[in-house]
C-alpha positions in Angstrom: 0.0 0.0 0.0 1.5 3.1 -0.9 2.3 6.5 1.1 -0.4 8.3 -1.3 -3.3 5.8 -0.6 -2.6 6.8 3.8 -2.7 10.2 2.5 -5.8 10.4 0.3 -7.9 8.3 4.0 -6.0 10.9 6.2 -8.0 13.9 4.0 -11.5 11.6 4.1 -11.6 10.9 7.8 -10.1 15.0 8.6 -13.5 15.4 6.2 -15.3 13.4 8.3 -14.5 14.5 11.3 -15.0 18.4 10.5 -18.6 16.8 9.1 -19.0 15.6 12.6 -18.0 18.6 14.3 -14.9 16.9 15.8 -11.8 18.6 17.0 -9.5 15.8 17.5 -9.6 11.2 17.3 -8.0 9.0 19.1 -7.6 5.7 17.5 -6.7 3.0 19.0 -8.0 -0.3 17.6 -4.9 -1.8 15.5 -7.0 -2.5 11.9 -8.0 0.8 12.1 -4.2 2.5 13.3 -3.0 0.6 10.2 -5.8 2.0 8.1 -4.7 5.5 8.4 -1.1 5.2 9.0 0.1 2.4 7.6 1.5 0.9 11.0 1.9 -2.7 11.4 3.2 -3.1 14.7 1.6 -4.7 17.8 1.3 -1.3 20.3 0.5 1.9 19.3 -2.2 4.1 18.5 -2.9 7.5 17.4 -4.0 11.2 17.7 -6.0 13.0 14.6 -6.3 17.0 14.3 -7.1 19.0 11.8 -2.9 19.8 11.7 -1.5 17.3 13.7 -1.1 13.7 13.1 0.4 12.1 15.8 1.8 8.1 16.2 2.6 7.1 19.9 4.3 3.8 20.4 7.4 2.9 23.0 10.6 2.0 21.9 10.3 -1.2 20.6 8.8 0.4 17.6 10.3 3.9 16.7 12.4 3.0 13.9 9.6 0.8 12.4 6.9 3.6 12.9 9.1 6.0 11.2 9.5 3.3 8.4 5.5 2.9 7.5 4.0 5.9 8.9 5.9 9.3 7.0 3.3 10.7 7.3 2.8 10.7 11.1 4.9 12.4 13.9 6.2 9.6 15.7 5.9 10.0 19.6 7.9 7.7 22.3 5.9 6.6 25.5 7.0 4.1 27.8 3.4 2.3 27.8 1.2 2.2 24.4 -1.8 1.8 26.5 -0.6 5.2 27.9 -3.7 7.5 26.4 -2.8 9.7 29.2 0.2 11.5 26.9 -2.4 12.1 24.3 -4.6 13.7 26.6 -2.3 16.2 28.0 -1.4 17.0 24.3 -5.1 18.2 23.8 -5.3 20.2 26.7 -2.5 22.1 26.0 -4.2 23.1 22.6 -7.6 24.1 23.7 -9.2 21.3 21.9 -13.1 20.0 21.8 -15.0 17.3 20.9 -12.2 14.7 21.4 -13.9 11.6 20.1 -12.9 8.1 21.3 -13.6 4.6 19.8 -16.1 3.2 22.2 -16.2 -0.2 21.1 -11.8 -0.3 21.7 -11.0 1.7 24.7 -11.2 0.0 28.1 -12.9 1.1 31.2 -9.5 1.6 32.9 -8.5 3.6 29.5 -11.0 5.3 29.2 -11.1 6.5 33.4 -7.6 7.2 32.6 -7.9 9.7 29.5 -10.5 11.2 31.4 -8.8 12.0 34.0 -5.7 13.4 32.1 -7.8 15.5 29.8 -8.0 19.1 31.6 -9.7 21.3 29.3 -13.2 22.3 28.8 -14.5 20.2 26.0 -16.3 17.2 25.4 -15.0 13.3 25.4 -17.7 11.8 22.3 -17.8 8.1 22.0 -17.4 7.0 18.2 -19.0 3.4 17.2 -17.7 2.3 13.8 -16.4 5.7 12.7 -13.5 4.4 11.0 -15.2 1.3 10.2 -17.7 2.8 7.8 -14.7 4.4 5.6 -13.4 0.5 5.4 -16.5 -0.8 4.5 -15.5 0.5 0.8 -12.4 -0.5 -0.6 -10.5 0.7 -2.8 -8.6 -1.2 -5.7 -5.3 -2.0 -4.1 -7.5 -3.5 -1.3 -9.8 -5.6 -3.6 -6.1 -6.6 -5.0 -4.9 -8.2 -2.1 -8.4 -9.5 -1.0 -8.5 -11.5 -4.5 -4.8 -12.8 -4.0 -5.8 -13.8 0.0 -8.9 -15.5 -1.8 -6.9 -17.0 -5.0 -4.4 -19.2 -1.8 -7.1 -20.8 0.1 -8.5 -21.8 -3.3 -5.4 -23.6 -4.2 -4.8 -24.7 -0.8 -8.2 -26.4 -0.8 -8.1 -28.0 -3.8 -4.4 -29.3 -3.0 -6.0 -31.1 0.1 -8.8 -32.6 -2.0 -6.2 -36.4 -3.1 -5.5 -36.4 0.8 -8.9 -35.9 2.5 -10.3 -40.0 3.1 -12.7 -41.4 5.8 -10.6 -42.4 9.3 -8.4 -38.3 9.2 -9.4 -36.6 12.3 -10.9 -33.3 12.2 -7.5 -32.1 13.4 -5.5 -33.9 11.2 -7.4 -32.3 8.0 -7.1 -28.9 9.8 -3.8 -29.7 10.3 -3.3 -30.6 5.8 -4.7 -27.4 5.1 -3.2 -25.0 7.6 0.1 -26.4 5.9 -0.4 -25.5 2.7 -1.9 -22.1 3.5 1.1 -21.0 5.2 3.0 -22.3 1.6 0.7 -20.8 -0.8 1.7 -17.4 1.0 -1.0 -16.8 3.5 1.0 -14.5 6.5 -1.1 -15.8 9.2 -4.5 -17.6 9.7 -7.6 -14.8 10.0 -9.3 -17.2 11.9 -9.2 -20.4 13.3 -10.0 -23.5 10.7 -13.4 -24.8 11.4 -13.4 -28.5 10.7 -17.0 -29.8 11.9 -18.1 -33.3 11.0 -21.1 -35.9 11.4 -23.1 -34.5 14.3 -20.5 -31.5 14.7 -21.3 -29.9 12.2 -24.0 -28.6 12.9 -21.5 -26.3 15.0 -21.5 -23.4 13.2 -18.0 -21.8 14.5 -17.4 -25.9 15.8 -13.0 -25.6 15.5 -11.2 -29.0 14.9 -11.7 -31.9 17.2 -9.8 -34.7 17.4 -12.7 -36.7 16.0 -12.7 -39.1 13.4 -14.7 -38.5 9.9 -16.1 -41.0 9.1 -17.8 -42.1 5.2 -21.8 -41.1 4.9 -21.4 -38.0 7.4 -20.7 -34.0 6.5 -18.1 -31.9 6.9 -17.9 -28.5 7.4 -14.7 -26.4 6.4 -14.1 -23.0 7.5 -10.9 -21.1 6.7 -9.1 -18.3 5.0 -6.0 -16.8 4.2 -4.0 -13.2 4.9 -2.1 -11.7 2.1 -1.0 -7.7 2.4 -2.7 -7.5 6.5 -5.8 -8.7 3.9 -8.3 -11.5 4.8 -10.5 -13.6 3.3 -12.9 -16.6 3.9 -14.7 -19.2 2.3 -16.5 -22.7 3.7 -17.2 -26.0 1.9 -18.9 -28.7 3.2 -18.6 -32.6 1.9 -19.5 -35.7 2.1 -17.1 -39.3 2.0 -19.4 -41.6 -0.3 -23.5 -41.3 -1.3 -25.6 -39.1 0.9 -28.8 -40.0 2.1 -32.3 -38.3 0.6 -32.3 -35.8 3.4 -28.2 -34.6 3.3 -28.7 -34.1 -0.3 -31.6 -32.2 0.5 -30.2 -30.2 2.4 -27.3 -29.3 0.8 -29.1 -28.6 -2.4 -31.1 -26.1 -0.6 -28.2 -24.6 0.9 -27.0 -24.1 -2.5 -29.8 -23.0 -4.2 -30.5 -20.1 -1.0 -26.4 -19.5 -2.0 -27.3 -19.3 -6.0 -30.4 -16.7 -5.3 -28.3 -14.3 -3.2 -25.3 -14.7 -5.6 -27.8 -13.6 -8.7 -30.3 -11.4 -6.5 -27.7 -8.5 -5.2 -27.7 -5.5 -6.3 -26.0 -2.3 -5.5 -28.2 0.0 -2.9 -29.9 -2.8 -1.5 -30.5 -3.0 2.0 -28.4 -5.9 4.0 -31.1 -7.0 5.5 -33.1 -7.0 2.8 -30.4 -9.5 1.0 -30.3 -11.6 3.8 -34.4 -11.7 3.5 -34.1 -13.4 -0.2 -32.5 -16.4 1.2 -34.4 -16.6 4.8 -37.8 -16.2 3.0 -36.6 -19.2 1.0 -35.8 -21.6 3.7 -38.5 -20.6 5.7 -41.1 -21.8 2.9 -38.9 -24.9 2.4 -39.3 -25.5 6.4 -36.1 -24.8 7.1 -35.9 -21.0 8.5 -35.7 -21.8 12.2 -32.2 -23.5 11.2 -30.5 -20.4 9.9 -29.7 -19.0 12.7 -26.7 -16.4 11.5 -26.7 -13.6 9.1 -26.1 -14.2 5.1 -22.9 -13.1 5.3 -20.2 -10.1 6.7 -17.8 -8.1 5.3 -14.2 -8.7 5.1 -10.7 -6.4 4.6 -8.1 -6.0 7.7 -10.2 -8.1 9.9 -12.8 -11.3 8.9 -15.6 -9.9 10.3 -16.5 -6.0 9.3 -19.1 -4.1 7.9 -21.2 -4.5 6.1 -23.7 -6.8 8.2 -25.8 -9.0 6.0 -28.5 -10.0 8.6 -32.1 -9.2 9.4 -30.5 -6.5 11.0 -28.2 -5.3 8.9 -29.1 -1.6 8.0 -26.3 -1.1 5.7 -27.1 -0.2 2.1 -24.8 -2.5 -0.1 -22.4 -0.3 -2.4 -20.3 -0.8 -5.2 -16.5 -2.2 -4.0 -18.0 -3.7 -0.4 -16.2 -7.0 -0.2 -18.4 -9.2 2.2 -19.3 -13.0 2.1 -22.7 -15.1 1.3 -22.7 -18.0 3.9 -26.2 -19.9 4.2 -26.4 -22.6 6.4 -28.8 -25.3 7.7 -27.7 -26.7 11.3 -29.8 -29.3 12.7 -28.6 -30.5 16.2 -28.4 -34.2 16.7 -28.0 -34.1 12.7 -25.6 -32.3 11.2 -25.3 -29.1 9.3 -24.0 -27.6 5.8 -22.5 -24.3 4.8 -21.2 -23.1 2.0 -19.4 -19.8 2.1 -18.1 -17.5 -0.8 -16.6 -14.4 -0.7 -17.5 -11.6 -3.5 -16.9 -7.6 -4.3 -20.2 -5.6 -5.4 -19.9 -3.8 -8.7 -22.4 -2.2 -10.8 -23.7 -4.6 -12.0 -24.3 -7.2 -9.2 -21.5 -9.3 -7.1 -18.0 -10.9 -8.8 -17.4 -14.0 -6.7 -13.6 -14.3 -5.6 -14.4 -17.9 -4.3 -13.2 -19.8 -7.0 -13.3 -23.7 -5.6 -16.4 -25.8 -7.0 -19.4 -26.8 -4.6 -19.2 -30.4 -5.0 -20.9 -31.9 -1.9 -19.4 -35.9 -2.7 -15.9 -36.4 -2.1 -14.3 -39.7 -3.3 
């Protein structure tokens, strides 16, 4: 990511905030100190004016700091959860309307800024601030999303000759961590959810040590992180013939999947999207078994805005990145997911998920 892309979202969020009426930010959840800095280290966070952009961070991290963020003013403390230094920096200016990020900044933090603050202004809680400015990315970001998306294809189908009934849940996790980590994923975003027979119908169910056995599902969860850049896909399988009610099942899965994929639209309310496919298992009897959201956006972290959910007050837009998950859990039974990840345009969503939706396996 280059120096001009942290300068163009330094001028949009300074536009924001003067939109807002706010004087000076404090941002300290790390996706979003990257965001705007382009600071990759562990501690630090930062201090927005409309002339001062300020990087604190202790020593560990000076010469790195002053390596990704140029265009930040790089300030030593001894603690990076020490918000008090900032504070005293805004009292000396006069400053109002210092806005926090409620959903990142502890109690104890919080108590602490407070109390180090001594001007006459206001201390405004922020939810999702920054978050909304993600929500859209831009095309270096869809870039790094695709390539993120482009290794846990590969590293799917390269597991595919070694998956066979008797593996453990772990010991597929195990196979495809592996060849995430050698396709050129930096890290895993998440977990890998391996959920099979009964298991899955787990949604978030992480590898067991239990055995897979032929005639059950599987459900596989997992993604890759390419450029601080996730993404996230599921498949779920089956060792052999499945019966009348697994195929069922999965085909309306797929077919809930297939509507959403040709349904959305630019403008569209998330909840709205998620509405198509709920409305369709509900009439197919299967509604009180969907029990998450369509789908979620994904960037720096797995799990962003927007919210696809009957909750989800979002209007879709073009260059959102976000995923279409349907599921089906039945406990006692088993479940099935299946999980692509796609970028709006114009015209309707580009899928990025590039592996087929094969439920037999062998």
């Amino acid at each position: 990511m280059g120096v001009l892309a942290f300068n163009k979202r330094l001028t949009r969020i300074r536009q924001k905030m003067e939109e807002n009426n706010i004087d000076a930010l404090l941002v300290t959840h790390r996706p979003n100190v990257y965001y705007l800095s382009g600071f990759t280290g562990t501690s630090g966070f930062l201090l927005l004016t409309f002339g001062e952009a300020l990087l604190y961070t202790d020593f560990r991290y000076i010469q790195q700091a002053r390596e990704e963020a140029p265009a930040f003013e790089i300030v030593q403390v001894n603690s990076t959860a020490d918000y008090a230094a900032a504070a005293q920096h805004i009292s000396h200016r006069g400053l109002k309307n210092i806005a926090l990020e409620e959903a990142h900044v502890s109690l104890r933090d919080f108590l602490r800024f407070k109390n180090s603050y001594h001007g006459n202004g206001s201390i405004v809680p922020l939810f999702n601030f920054i978050e909304e400015m993600r929500a859209i990315k831009d095309n270096e970001e869809v870039k790094l999303i695709t390539e993120a998306a482009r290794i846990a294809d590969e590293a799917f189908q390269s597991i595919l000759p070694l998956l066979k009934p008797g593996m453990s849940e772990l010991d597929l996790a195990g196979e495809l961590e592996y060849r995430l980590r050698k396709g050129g994923s930096e890290k895993l975003p998440f977990d890998i959810i391996v959920a099979s027979g009964e298991r899955s119908a787990l949604p978030h169910g992480v590898a067991s040590p239990r055995i897979i056995r032929e005639g059950e599902p599987v459900t596989v969860d997992f993604g890759a992180v390419y450029g601080g850049y996730c993404s996230d896909m599921t498949r779920t399988f089956i060792f052999g013939t499945p019966s009348p009610k697994q195929q069922e099942i999965y085909d309306t899965v797929l077919q809930g999947q297939e509507m959403a994929l040709s349904s959305i639209k630019p403008g569209q309310k998330a909840s709205d999207a998620d509405a198509v496919v709920r409305g369709y298992f509900q009439q197919l009897g299967y509604g009180e078994f969907f029990g998450h959201g369509l789908g979620h956006g994904v960037g720096l972290e797995v799990h962003e805005l927007p919210t696809l959910s009957p909750k989800g007050e979002s209007l879709l837009k073009e260059e959102m990145v976000f995923t279409l998950e349907p599921g089906i859990y039945i406990e006692g039974w088993g479940g099935v997911r299946i999980e692509d990840m796609v970028v709006m345009r114009s015209d309707g969503v580009q899928n990025l998920t590039k592996t087929g939706k094969s439920f037999i396996i062998g």
